[in-house]
DRENTOR-976309 format. One record per residue (C-alpha): y, x, z; residue number from 1. Coordinates in Angstrom, 3 decimals, m for minus. Example, Ala and Ser with C-alpha at 12.3 -4.5 7.8 and 13.67 -1.06 7.14 Angstrom:
2
ATOM,yy,xx,zz,pos
ATOM,m4.500,12.300,7.800,1
ATOM,m1.060,13.670,7.140,2
REM end
This chain:
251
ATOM,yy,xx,zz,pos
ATOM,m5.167,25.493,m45.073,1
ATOM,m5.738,24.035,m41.541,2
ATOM,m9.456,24.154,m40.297,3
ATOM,m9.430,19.738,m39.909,4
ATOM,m8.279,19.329,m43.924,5
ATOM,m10.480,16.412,m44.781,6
ATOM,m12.857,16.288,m41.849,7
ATOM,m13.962,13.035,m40.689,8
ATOM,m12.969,12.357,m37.638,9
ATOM,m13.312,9.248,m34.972,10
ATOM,m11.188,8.949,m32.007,11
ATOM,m12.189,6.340,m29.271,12
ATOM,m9.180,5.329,m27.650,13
ATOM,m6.868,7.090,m30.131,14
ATOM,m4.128,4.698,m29.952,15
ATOM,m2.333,6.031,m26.748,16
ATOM,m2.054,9.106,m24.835,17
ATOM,m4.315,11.924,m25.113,18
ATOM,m6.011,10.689,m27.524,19
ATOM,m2.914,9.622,m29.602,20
ATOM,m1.710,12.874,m29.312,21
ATOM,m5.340,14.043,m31.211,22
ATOM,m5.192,11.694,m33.425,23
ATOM,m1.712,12.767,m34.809,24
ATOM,m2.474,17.000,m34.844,25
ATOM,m5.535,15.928,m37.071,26
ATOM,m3.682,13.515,m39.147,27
ATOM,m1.038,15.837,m39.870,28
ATOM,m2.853,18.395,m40.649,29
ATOM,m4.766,16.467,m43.182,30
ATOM,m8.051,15.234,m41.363,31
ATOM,m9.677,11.527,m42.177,32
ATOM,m9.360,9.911,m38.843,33
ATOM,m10.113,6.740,m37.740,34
ATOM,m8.458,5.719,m34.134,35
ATOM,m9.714,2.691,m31.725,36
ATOM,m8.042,1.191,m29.133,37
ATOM,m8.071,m2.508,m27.456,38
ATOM,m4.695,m3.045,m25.941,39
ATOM,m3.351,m4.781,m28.845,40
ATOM,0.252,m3.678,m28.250,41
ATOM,m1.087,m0.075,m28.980,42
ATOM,m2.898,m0.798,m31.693,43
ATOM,m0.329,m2.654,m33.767,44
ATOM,2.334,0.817,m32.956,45
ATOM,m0.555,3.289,m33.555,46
ATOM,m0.660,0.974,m36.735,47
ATOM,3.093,0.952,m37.468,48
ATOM,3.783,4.699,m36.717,49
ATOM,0.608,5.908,m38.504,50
ATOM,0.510,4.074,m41.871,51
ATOM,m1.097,5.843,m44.330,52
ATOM,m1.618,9.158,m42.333,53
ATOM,m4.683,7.026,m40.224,54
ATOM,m6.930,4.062,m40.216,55
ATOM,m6.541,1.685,m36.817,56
ATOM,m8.910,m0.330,m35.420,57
ATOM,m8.990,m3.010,m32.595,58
ATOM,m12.622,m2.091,m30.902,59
ATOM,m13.023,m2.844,m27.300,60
ATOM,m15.454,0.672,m26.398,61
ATOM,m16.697,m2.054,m23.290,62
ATOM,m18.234,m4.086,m25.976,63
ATOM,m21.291,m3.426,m27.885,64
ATOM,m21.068,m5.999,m30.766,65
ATOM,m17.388,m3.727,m31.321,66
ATOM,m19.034,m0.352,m30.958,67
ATOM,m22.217,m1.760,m33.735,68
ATOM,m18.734,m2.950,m35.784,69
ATOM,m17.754,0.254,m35.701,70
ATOM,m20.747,1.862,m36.310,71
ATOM,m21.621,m0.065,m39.438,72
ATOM,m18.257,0.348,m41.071,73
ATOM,m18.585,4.112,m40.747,74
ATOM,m22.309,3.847,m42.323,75
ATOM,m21.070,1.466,m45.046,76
ATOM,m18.030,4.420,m45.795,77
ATOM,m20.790,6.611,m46.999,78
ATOM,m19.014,9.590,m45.419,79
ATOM,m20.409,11.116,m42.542,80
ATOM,m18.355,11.979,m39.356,81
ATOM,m17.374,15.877,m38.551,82
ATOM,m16.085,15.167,m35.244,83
ATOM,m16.292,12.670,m32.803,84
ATOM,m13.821,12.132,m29.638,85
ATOM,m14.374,10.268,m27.126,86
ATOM,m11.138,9.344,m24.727,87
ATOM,m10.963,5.639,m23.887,88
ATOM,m11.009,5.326,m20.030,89
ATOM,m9.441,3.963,m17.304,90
ATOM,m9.129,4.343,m13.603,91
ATOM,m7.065,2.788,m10.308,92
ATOM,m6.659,3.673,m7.114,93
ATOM,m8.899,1.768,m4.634,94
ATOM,m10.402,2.857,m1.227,95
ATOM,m14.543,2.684,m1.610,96
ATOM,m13.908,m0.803,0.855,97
ATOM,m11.511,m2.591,m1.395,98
ATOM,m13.640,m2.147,m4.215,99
ATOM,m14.424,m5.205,m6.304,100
ATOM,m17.501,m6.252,m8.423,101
ATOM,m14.993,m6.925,m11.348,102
ATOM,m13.689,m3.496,m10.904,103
ATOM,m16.594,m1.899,m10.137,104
ATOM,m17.901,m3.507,m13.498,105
ATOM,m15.413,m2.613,m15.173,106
ATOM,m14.598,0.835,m14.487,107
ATOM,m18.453,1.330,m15.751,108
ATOM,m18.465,m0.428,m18.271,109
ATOM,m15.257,1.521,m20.071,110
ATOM,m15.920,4.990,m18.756,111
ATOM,m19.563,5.109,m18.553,112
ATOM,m21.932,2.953,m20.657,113
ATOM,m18.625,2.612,m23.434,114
ATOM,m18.935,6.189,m23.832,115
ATOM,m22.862,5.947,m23.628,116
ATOM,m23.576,3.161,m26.530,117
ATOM,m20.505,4.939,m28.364,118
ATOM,m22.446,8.303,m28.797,119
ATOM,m25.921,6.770,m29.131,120
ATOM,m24.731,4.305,m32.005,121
ATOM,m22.756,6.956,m33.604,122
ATOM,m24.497,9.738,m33.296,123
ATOM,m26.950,8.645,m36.288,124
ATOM,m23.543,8.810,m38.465,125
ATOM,m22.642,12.011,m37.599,126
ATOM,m23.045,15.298,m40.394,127
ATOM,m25.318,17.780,m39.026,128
ATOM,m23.916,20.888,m37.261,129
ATOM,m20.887,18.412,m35.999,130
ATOM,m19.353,17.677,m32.790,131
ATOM,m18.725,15.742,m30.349,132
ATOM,m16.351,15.763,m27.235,133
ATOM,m16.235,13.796,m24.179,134
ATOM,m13.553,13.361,m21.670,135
ATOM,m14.284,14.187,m17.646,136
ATOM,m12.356,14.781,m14.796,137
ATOM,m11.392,18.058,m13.256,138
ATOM,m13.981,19.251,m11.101,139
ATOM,m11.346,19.315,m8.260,140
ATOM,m12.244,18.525,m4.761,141
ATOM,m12.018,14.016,m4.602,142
ATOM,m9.080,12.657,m3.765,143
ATOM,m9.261,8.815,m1.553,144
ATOM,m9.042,5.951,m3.338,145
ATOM,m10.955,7.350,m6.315,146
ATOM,m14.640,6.845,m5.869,147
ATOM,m15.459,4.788,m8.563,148
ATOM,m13.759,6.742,m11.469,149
ATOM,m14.892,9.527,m10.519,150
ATOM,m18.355,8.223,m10.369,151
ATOM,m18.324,6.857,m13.747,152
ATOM,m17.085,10.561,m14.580,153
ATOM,m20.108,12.149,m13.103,154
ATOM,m22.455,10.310,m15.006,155
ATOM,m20.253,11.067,m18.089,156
ATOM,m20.739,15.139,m17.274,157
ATOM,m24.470,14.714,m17.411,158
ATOM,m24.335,12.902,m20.083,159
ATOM,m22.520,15.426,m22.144,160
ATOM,m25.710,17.608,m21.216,161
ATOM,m28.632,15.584,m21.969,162
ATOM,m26.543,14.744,m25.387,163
ATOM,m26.142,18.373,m26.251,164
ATOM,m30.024,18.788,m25.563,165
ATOM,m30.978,16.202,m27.704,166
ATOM,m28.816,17.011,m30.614,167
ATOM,m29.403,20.411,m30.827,168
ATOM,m31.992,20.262,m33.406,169
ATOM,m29.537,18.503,m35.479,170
ATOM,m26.914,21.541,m34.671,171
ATOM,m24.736,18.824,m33.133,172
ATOM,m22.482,20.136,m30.256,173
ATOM,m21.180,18.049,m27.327,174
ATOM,m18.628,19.147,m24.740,175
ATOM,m16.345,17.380,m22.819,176
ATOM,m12.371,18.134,m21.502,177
ATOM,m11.785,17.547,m18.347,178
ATOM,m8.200,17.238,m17.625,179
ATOM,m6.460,17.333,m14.086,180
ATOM,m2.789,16.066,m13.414,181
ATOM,m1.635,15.374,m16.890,182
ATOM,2.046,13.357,m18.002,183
ATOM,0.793,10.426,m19.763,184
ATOM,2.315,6.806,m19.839,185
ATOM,0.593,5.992,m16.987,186
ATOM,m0.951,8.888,m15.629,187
ATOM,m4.113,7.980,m16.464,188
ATOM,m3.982,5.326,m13.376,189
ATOM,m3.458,1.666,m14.579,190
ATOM,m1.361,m0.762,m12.055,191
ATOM,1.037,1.597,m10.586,192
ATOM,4.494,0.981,m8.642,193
ATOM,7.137,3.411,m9.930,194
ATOM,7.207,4.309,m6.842,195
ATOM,3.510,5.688,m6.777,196
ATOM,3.599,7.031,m9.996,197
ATOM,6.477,9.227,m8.614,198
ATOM,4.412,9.891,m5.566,199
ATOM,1.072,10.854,m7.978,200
ATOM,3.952,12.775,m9.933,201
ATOM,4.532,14.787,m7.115,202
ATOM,1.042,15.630,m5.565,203
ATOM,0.494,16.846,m8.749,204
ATOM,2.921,19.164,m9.147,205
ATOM,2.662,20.546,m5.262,206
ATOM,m1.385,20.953,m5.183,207
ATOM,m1.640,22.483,m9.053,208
ATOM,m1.321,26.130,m8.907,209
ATOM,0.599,25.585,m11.758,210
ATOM,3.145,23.871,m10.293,211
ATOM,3.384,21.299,m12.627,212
ATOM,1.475,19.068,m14.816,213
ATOM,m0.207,19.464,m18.099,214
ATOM,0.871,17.441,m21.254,215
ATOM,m0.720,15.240,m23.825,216
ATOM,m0.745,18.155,m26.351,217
ATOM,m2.315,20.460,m24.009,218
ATOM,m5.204,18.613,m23.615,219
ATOM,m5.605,17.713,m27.314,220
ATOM,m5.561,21.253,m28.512,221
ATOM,m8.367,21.917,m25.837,222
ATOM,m10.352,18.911,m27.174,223
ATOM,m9.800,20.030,m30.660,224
ATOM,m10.876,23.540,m29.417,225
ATOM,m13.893,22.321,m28.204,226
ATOM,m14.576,19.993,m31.254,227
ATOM,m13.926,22.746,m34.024,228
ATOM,m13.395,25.934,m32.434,229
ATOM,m16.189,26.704,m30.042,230
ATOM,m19.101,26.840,m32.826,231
ATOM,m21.354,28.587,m29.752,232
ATOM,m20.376,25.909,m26.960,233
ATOM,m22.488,22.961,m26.317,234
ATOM,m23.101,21.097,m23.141,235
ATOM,m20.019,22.505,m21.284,236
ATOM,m17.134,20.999,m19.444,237
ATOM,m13.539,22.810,m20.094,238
ATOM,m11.717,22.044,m17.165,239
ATOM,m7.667,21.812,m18.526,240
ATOM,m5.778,21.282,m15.016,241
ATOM,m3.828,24.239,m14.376,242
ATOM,m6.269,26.268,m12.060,243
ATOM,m6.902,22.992,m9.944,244
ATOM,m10.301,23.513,m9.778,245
ATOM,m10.612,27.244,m9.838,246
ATOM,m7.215,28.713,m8.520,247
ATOM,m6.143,28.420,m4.745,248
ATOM,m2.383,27.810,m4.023,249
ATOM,m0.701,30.697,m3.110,250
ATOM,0.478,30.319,0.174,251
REM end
């Protein structure tokens, strides 16, 4: 029998990429998961291709009357939650002088306090000795045009810290994956040309040691490692970006 047969399980921004992919390794292997996601578009086909194998919700993780939604409707379920995951994000390329308020405001309010309020509101739902899993950023040297992301990021690796601290006494673990270059939709940068998602494409590829990039299911079986697996982990950040941050190009 698989090790997620009728766990509970929440996935924040399980309606597309790496999270999707999550979403669908626990559902088929038997897990209770509920997915959020606010693009509407991707919630109605996480909703068409996972009827009956998943519960879908339209939740906006910016929002905190949708993240005390959510949190009541798992306290009304009665069940408590094995395993939470945390992946809704976003990100877009802008040099530190183009920055906007709006996407200053936004970027934060997604990556950072989203995945704050998220934990703190549904932590109290969570079964003891269960887990939870952020998502980081490779700790790879910055790229330009990335400032902002990457500072929402940072504050998400300390929180993954102070989080494991404060739920250790309820045996709680929290770790985050920190992918590098990985093939998603949109490679995790929203607003891109073709063009310069071929160019990302190939920076990628050249500056991994790797060579190439990681996939969806890569990084869910890392997160799932990290959420199940690692039962004498907490606090850490598992970087899952092809030697990126540890490896130096040969040559």
């Amino acid at each position: 029998m698989s090790p997620y047969a009728g766990k509970n399980v929440i996935v924040i921004g399980g309606t597309h990429g790496m999270g999707r992919a999550t979403a669908e390794i626990l559902a088929e292997a038997g897990a209770r998961v509920l997915i959020t996601g606010h693009n509407q578009e991707n919630v109605d086909r996480a909703q068409a291709e996972l009827a009956g194998r998943a519960t879908v919700l339209r939740s906006n993780v910016a929002s905190l009357a949708d993240i005390d939604v959510l949190a009541r409707r798992v306290r009304e379920s009665g069940t408590p939650v094995d395993a939470l995951f945390v992946f809704a994000a976003t990100a877009a390329f802008e040099s530190f002088d183009q920055v906007r308020e709006d996407s200053y405001d936004q970027h934060f309010g997604i990556n950072t306090k989203g995945a704050f309020f998220t934990v703190q509101r549904l932590a109290p739902c969570m079964a003891d000795g269960g887990s939870i899993t952020m998502t980081t950023v490779t700790p790879a040297p910055a790229n330009p045009g990335m400032s902002v992301y990457l500072g929402t990021k940072a504050a998400v690796t300390a929180f993954v810290r102070s989080f494991a601290a404060e739920l250790l006494p309820r045996r709680i673990r929290v770790n985050a994956v920190a992918p590098g270059f990985i093939d998603t939709p949109t490679l995790g940068l929203a607003g891109l040309t073709p063009e310069q998602r071929a160019e990302v494409s190939a920076l990628g590829d050249a500056i991994t040691p790797m060579q190439r990039h990681g996939n969806m299911i890569e990084v869910a079986r890392a997160a799932l490692f990290l959420g199940f697996d690692a039962t004498f982990t907490t606090g850490v950040e598992l970087a899952v970006d092809g030697g990126l941050s540890t490896v130096a190009v040969p040559g």
